[in-house]
N, C-alpha and C positions, 0 to 999 in steps of 0.2 A: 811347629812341632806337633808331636802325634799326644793326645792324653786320654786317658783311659775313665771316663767317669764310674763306671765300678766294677775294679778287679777283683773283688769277693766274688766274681762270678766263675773265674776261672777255676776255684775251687771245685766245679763242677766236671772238669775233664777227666777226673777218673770214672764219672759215675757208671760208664757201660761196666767197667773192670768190676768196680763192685754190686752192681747189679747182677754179674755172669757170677761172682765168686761166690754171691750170699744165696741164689737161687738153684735149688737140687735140679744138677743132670740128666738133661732129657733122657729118656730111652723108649725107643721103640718097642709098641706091643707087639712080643713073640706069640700071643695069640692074634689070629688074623678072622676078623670079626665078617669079611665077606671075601671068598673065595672068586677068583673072575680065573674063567678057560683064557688061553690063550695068552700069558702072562710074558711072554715070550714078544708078544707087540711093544708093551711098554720097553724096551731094553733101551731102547733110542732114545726115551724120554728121560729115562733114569739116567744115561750118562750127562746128557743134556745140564738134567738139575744138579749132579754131584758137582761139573762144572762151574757153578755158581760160587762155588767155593773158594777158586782160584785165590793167589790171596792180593790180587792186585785190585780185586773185588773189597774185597775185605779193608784197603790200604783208602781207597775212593771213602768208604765208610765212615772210616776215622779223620780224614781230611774234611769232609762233610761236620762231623758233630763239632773239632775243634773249630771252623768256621762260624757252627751256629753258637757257639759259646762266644766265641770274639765278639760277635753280632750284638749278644744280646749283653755283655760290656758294656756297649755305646761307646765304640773307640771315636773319637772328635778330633778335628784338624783347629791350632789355634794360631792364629796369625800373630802380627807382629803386634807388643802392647802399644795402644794409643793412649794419649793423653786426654782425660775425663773432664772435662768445666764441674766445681765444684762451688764456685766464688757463690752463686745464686743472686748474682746482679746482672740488669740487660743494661745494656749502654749503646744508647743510639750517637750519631754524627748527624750535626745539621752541617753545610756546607754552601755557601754561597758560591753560584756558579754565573750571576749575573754579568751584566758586559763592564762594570767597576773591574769588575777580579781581574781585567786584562794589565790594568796598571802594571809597570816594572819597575818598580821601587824597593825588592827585595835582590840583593848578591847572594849566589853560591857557586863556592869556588871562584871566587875571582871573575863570576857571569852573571851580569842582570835580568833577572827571572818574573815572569810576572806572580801576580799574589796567588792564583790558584797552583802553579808550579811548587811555589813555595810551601804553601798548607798539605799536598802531596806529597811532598820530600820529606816534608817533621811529621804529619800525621801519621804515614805509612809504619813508621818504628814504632810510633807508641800504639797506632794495632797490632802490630806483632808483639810487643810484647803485654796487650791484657788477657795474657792466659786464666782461663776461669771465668771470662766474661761469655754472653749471648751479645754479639755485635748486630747492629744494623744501620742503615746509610740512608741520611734525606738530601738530596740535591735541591736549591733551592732557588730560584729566582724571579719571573711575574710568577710562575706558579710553583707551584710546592710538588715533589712528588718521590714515592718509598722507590731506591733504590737498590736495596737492598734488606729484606725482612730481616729478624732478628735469629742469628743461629752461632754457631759454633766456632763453623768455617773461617778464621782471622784471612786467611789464605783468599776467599773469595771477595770477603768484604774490601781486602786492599788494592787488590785486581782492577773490581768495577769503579773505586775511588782513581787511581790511575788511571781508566778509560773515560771519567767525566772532562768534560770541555766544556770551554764557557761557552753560554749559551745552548746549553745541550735541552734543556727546557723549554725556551724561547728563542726569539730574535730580538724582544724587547730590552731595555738595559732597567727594567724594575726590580723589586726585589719586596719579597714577601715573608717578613720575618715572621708574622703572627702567624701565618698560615702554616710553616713550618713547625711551630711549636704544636700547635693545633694536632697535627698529621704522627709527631711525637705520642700526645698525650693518648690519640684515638689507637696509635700499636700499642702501648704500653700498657694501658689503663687494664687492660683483662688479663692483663703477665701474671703469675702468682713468684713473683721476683722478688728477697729480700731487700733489696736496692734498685731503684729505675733513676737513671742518670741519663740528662741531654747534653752534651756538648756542642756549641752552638756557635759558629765561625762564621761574622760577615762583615764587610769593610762599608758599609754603607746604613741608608734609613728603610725603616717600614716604608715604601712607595707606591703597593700595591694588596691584592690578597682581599677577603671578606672575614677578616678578624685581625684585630691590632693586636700589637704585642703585648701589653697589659692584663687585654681581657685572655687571651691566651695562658700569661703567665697565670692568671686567675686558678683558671681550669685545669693548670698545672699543676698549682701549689694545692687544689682540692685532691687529684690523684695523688698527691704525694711524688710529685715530679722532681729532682732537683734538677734546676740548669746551670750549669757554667758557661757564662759567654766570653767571646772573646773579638776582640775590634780588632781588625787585623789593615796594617798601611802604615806607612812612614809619614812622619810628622812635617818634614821638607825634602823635596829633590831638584835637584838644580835639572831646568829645562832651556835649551839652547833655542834662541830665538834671532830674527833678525838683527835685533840690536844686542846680542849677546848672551851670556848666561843669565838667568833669574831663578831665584831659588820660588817653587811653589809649596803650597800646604796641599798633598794627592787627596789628605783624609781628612778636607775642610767639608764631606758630608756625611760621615761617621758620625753617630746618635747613640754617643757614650751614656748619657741620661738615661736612654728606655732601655739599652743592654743592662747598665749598672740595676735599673730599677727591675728589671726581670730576674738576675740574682737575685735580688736581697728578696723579692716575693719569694722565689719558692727555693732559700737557706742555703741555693748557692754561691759563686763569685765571677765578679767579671775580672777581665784581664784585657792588658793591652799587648799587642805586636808588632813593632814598630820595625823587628827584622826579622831574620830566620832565628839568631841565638835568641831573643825573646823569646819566641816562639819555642824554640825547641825548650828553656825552661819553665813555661807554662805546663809540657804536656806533659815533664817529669813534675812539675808539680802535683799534678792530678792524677800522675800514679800516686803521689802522698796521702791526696785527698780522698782518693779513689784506691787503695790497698788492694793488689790481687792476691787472689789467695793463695797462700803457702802450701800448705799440705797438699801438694798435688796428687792425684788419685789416676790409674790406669783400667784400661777394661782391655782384653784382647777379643778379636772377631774367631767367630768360632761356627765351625760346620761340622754336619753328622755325617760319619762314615761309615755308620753301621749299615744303610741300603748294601753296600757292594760285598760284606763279604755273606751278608743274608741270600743276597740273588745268588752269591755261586755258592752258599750250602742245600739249597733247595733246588737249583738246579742240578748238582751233584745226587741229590737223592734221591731227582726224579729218574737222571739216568742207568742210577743202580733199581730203581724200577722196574722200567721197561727191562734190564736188562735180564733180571729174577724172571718175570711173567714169560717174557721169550725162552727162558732154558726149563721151566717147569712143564 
């Protein structure tokens, strides 16, 4: 829609009217102050300038000032309103993408999925709905690395989470929990964010990296970090072998101890995932824990339209110009 930032200005549109009404009627001196022979050359000229007068001359004129009135308005084009982040908390995603997440020990829909499929499927909803948050995404496994910096965009953030694959890191099958906190703390620490929260998903141990997860958690809980981890695998799956079925433990290398102990350092909590509904009420737990914010606030994008009808009042008045100086 079109808005006007200041219509007091149009109060202005009479002012030729009462400038002509308030100022005494020209008239011509009947004494002629230098007499020229030959008065009889100018004729051609004289009709020339009376010509000036026409009133379509006149019409160009008025179309010209109410232009420069519009102009200087500030008529503005506002787009459609978007939705504001007010909440004033960043909240990253750690995410384990090592060669463990291949496991398939999670069903959706009646289909067994492996564990990064699954983190995907629950994660994706509860990004969309932490309206009010700055998101960002660590992918993580021998090495640690920011997939996504911390913004606005929920839309992006769940995109590139969607596009990670195991192994998208490495070819290794390690996994670098410390490092990942680590890489947390180093985006977060210079936020000026009422809240900085890591959410922190991996089915396996610290195995690699140049910081363990303790001394991480350390450096967290000084920035004021909170983490929530979460163990993600099922506790038996039956696996088909020569001699028949036998049930295995998929997450007998899960290090529920140094997750559990990386909550309680820095005043968050750990959880466990043993399917996709666990899963998915964890992450509605953590909109509990994690409250977005209510009062949601709108801004619309907005452009100045005053350049267009500036250029054609001035170019209108240039060509009542030329056109004067040609009939004089």
């Amino acid at each position: 829609m079109i808005h006007i930032e200041w219509p007091q200005l149009f109060l202005l549109l009479p002012l030729p009217l009462l400038y002509r009404w308030l100022l005494p009627a020209y008239t011509a001196d009947t004494q002629a102050a230098l007499k020229i022979p030959f008065i009889e050359d100018f004729g051609e000229a004289k009709a020339r300038y009376s010509s000036a007068k026409q009133p379509w001359l006149l019409w160009l004129a008025v179309i010209a000032w109410v232009l420069l009135v519009l102009a200087s308005a500030r008529p503005q084009w506002l787009g459609e309103p978007i939705e504001q982040a007010v909440s004033g908390r960043d909240l990253m995603l750690a995410v384990d993408v090592s060669g463990s997440m291949k496991e398939e020990d999670f069903v959706i829909e009646n289909t067994r999925v492996d564990r990064l499929t699954a983190t995907k499927y629950v994660a994706t909803d509860f990004i969309e709905r932490r309206i009010g948050d700055r998101l960002g995404l660590i992918l993580f496994g021998t090495t640690a690395y920011l997939q996504t910096p911390l913004t606005f965009d929920r839309k992006t953030v769940a995109t590139l989470l969607d596009e990670a694959f195991i192994g998208i890191t490495d070819d290794e099958p390690a996994t670098s929990i410390g490092d990942a906190i680590g890489l947390a703390v180093k985006h977060l620490k210079d936020e000026q964010a009422n809240s900085r929260v890591l959410v922190l998903l991996t089915d396996g141990a610290n195995t690699a990296g140049e910081i363990t997860p303790l001394q991480a958690a350390k450096l967290a809980a000084d920035q004021q970090l909170k983490i929530y981890t979460i163990g993600i695998g099922a506790d038996e799956m039956l696996v088909r072998s020569f001699f028949g079925n036998r049930k295995v433990n998929p997450s007998r290398d899960l290090d529920e101890k140094t997750l559990t102990a990386i909550a309680e350092a820095t005043n968050g909590q750990y959880f466990r995932a043993r399917s996709k509904e666990e899963l998915e009420q964890i992450y509605e737990l953590l909109d509990q824990l994690e409250p977005v914010e209510k009062n949601k606030q709108f801004y619309r994008p907005m452009s100045e339209l005053y350049p267009w009808p500036l250029a054609l009042s001035l170019l209108l008045l240039g060509i009542i110009t030329v056109i004067r100086l040609r009939l004089i």
